[in-house]
SEROBA-65464 format. One record per residue (C-alpha): residue number from 0; residue in three letters; x, y, z. Coordinates in Angstrom, 2 decimals. Layout:
N
r n=NUM | res=Ala | xx=X | yy=Y | zz=Z
...
***
This chain:
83
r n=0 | res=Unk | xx=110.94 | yy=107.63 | zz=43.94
r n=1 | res=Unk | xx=108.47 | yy=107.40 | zz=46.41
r n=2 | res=Unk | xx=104.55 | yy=107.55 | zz=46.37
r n=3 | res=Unk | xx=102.98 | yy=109.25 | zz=49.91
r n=4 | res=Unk | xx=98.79 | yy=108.54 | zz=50.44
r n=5 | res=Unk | xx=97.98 | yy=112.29 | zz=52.49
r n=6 | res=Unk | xx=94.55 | yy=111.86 | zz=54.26
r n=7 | res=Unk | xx=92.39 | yy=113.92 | zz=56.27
r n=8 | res=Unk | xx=92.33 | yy=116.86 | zz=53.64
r n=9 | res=Unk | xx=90.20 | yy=119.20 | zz=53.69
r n=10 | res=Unk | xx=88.00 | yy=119.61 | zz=50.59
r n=11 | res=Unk | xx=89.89 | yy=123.25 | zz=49.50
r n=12 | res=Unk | xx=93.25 | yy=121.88 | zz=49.62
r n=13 | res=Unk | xx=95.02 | yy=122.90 | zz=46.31
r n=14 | res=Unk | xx=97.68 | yy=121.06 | zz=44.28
r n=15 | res=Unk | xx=99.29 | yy=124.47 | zz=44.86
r n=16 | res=Unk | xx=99.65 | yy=124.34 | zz=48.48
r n=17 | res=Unk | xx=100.40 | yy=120.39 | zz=49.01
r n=18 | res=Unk | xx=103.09 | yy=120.84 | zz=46.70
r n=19 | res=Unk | xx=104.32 | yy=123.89 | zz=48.50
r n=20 | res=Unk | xx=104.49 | yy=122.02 | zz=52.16
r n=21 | res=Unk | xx=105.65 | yy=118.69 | zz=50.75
r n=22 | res=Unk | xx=108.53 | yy=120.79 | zz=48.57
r n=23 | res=Unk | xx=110.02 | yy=121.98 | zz=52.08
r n=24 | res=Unk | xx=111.02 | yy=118.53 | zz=52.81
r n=25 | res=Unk | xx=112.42 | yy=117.76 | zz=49.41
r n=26 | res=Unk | xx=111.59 | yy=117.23 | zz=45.39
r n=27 | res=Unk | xx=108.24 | yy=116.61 | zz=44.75
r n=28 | res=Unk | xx=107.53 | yy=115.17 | zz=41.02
r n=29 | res=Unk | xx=104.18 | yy=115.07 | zz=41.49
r n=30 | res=Unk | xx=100.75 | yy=115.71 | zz=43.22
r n=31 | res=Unk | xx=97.65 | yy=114.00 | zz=42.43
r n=32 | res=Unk | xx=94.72 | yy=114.95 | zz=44.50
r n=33 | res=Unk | xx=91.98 | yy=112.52 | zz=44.32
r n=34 | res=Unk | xx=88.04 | yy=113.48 | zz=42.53
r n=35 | res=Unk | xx=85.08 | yy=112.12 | zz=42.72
r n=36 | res=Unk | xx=84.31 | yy=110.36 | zz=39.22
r n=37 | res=Unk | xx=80.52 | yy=111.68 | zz=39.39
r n=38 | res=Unk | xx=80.73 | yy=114.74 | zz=40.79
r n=39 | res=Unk | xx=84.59 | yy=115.79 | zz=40.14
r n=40 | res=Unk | xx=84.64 | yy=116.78 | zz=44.08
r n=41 | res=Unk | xx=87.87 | yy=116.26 | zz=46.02
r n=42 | res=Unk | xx=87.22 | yy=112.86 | zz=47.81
r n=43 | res=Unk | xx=89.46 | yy=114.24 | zz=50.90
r n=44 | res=Unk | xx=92.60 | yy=112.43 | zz=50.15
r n=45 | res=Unk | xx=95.80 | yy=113.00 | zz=47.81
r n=46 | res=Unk | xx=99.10 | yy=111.53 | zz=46.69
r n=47 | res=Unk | xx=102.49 | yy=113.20 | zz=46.85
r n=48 | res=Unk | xx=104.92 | yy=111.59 | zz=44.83
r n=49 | res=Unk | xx=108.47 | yy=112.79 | zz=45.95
r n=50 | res=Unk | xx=112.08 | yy=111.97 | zz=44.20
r n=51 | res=Unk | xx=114.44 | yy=110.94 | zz=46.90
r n=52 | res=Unk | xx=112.80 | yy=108.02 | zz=49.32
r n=53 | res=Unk | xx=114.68 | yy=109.15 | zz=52.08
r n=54 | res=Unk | xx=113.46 | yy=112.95 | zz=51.86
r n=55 | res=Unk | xx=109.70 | yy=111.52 | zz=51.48
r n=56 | res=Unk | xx=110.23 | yy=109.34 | zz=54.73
r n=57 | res=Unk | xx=111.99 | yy=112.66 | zz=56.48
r n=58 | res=Unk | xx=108.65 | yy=114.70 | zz=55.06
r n=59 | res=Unk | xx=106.30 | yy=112.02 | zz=55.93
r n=60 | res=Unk | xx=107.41 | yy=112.00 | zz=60.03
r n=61 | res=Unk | xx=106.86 | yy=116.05 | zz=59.95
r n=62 | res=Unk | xx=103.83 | yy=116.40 | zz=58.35
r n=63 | res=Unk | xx=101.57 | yy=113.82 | zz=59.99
r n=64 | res=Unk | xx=99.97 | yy=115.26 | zz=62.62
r n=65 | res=Unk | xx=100.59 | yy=119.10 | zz=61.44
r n=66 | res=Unk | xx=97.55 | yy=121.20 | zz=60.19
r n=67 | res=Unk | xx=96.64 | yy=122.19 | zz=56.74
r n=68 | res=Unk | xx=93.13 | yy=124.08 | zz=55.96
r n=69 | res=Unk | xx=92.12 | yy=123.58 | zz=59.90
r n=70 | res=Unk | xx=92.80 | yy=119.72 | zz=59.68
r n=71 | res=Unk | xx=95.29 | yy=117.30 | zz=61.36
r n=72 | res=Unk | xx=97.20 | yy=115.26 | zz=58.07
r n=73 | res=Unk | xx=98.09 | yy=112.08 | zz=57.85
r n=74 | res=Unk | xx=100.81 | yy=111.04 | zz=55.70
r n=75 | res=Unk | xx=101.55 | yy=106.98 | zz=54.91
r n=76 | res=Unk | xx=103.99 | yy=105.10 | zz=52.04
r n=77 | res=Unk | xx=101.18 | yy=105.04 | zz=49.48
r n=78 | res=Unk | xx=100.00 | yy=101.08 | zz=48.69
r n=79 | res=Unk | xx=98.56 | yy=99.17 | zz=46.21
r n=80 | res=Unk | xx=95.17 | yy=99.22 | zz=45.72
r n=81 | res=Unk | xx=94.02 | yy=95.15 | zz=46.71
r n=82 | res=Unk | xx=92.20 | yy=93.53 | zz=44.27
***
């Protein structure tokens, strides 16, 4: 299992369609776009959380860079929050 941050998103991005380009690389368990707790807008960001480490890695290297809703991704191993 491995978690993926995906930045640069642009604020229509659905669960629908993440899932949809991160599922061409491998399994995806899950998708968690991230809200604003006020407002419950998309804050621009999301995290893909794929089955197999090595497909993630393989998905990670061909998505950054490629375009989704008019804007360039980025795609990183997801990290703890610091403290």
């Amino acid at each position: 299992m491995k978690n993926l941050y995906v930045g640069n998103l642009a604020f229509s991005t659905t669960e629908r369609e993440l899932r949809a380009l991160f599922e061409t690389h491998g399994a995806v368990e899950r998708v968690n776009i991230v809200t604003d707790k006020e407002t419950g807008r998309p804050r621009g960001f999301a995290f893909v959380e794929m089955t197999n480490a090595g497909e993630a890695d393989k998905a990670s290297a061909a998505i950054t860079g490629s375009s989704l809703g008019g804007r360039a991704l980025k795609v990183n191993e997801a990290r703890e929050k610091a403290q």
